[in-house]
C-alpha positions as CSV (number, residue, x, y, z in Angstrom):
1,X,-17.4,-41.1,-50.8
2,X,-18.2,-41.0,-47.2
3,X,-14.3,-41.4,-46.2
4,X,-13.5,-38.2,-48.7
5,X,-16.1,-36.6,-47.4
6,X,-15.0,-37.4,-43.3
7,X,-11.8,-36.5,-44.1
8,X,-12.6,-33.5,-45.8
9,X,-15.0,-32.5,-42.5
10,X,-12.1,-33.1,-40.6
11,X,-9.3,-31.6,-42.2
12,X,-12.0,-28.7,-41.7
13,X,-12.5,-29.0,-38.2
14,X,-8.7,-29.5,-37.9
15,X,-8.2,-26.0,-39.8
16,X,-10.6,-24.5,-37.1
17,X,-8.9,-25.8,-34.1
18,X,-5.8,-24.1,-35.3
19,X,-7.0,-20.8,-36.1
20,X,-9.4,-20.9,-32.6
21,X,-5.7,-22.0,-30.8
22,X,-4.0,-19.0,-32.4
23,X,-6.9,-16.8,-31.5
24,X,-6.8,-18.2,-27.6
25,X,-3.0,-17.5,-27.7
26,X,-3.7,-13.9,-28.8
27,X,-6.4,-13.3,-26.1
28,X,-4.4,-14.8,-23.6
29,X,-1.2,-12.6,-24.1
30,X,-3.4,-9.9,-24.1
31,X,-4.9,-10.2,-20.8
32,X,-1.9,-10.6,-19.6
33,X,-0.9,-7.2,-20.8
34,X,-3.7,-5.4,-20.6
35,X,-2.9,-6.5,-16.6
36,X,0.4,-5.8,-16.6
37,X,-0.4,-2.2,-18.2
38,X,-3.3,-1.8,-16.1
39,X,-0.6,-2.1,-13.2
40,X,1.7,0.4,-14.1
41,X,-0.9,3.0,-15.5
42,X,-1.8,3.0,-11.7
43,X,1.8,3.5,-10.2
44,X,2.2,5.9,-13.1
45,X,-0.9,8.3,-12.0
46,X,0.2,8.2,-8.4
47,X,3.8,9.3,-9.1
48,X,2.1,11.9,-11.5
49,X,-0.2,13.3,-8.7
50,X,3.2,13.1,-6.1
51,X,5.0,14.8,-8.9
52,X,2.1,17.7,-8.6
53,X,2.2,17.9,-4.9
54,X,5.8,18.4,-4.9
55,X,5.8,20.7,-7.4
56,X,2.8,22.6,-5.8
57,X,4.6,22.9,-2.6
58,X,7.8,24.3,-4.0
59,X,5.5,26.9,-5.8
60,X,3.8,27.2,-2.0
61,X,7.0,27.8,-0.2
62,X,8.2,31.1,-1.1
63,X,5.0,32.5,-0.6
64,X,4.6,31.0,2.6
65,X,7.8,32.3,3.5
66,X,6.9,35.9,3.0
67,X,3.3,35.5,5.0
68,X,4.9,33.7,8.2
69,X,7.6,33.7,10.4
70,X,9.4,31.0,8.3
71,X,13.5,32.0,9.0
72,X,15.3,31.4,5.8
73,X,17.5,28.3,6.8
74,X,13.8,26.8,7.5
75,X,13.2,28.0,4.6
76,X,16.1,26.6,2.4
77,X,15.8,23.2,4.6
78,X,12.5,22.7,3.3
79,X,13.4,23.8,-0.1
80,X,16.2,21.4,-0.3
81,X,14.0,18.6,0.8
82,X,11.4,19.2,-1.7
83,X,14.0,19.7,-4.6
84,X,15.3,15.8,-4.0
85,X,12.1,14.5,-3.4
86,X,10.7,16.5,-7.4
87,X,14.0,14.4,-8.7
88,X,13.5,11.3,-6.8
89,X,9.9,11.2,-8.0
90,X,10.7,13.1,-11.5
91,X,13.2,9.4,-12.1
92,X,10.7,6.9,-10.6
93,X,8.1,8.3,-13.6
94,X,11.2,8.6,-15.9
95,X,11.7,4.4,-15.1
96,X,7.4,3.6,-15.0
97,X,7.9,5.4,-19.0
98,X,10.5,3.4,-19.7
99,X,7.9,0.2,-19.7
100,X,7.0,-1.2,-22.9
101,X,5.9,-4.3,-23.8
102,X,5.6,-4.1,-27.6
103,X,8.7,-2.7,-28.4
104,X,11.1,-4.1,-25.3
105,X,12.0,-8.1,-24.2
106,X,10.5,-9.1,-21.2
107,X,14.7,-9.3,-19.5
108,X,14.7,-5.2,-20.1
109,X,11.4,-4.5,-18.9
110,X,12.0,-6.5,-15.8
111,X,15.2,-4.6,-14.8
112,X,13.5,-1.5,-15.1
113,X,11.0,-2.8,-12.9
114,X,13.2,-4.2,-10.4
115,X,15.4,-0.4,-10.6
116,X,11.8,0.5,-9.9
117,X,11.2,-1.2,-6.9
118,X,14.7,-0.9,-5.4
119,X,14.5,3.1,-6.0
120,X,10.9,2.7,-4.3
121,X,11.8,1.1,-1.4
122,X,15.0,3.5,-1.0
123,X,12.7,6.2,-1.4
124,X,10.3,4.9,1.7
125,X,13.3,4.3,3.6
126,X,15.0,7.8,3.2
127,X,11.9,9.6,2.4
128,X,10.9,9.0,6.0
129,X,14.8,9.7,7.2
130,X,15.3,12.8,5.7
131,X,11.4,14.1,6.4
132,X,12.1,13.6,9.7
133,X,15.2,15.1,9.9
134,X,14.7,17.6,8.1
135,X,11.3,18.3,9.8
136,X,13.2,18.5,13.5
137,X,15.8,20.5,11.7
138,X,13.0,22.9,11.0
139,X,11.7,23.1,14.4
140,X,15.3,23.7,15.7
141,X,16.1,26.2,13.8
142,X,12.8,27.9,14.5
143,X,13.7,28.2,18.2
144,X,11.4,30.8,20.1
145,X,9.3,31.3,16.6
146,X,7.2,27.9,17.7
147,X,5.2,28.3,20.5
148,X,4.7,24.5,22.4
149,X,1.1,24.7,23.5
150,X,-1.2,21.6,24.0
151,X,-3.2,22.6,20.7
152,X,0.2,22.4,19.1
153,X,1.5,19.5,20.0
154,X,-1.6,18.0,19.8
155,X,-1.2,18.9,16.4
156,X,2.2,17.7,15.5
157,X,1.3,14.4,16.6
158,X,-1.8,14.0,14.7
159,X,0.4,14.8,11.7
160,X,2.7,12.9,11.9
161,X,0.0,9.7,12.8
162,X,-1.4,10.6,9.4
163,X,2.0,10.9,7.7
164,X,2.7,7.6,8.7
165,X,-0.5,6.3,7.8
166,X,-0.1,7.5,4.3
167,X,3.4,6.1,4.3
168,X,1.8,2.3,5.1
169,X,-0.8,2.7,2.7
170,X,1.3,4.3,0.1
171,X,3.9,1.5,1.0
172,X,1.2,-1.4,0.7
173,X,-0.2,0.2,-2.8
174,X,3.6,0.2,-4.7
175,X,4.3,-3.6,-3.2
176,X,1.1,-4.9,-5.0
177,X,1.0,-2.9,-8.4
178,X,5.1,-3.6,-8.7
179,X,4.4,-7.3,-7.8
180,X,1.6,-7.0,-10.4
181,X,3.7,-6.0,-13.4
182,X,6.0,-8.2,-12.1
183,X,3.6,-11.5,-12.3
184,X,2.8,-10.0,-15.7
185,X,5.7,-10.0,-16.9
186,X,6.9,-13.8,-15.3
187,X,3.8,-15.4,-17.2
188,X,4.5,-13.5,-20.5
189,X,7.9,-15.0,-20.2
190,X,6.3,-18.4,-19.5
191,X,3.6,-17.8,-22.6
192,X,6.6,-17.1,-24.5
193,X,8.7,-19.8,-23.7
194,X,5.4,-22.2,-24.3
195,X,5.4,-21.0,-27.8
């Protein structure tokens, strides 16, 4: 009696280790997720509020156009720089949508993310490039309508210390939440292959 009874308490206990093992699995893929999510729920609310500033300043333009003495190649310069950079940004949220771990293999969600992160870096690269050019363009073609004082230039260069501030923290931000998803992705393909 005492043998049925042992290996009845342990074909029990056996019964419990496999549903508790099945439960950690869950749990653990999960997490994972839930990280990898949390990751690109961050890049995907700073793209949306870059989206919005874009937008904003296209909306802006025009108007300060009419109240300044904006000349209208300045004018179309700046216009022509903010219409790439709402598509450039419009395709980098079009790629963070295109994430999903439910209903897409770990190999499709990491291109994505890797078109992500090339786009990205092109996008810091030639972001910078074409702000700058397009920003001495400006001041070119404004001529005698810019007055160089000290208060001015004093100006200019604390923008573009800031700008370039941003830019390295903005840089620094994408690098970790991409390398996130990325290490998200890497150990669900490792839970995955464990299974």
């Amino acid at each position: 009696m005492e043998l049925e009874e042992l290996k009845a308490s342990w074909g029990i206990l056996s019964e419990r280790l496999a549903q508790n093992e099945i439960v950690n699995q869950r749990l653990v893929r999960e997490m994972i997720e839930k990280k990898t999510l949390s990751a690109q729920s961050r890049l995907q609310r700073y793209d949306l509020f870059s989206l919005v500033v874009v937008f904003v300043t296209i909306i802006l333009l025009p108007l300060i156009k009419i109240n300044t003495v904006l000349l209208t190649s300045s004018f179309i310069v700046l216009m022509s720089m903010m219409a790439l950079a709402l598509a450039v940004q419009a395709y980098l949220m079009y790629l963070l949508l295109g994430i999903d771990l439910q209903g897409k293999g770990i190999v499709e969600n990491m291109k994505v993310i890797l078109r992500y992160k090339l786009l990205n870096k092109r996008n810091h690269t030639w972001g910078a490039v074409v702000g700058l050019l397009g920003g001495g363009a400006v001041i070119l073609l404004q001529g005698d309508k810019i007055y160089f004082h000290t208060m001015n230039v004093v100006t200019i260069v604390v923008l573009l210390l800031c700008t370039a501030f941003v830019s390295v923290v903005q840089y620094r931000f994408y690098r970790n939440n991409i390398a996130a998803m990325e290490k998200g992705l890497r150990e669900l393909e490792d839970f995955e292959k464990e299974q």
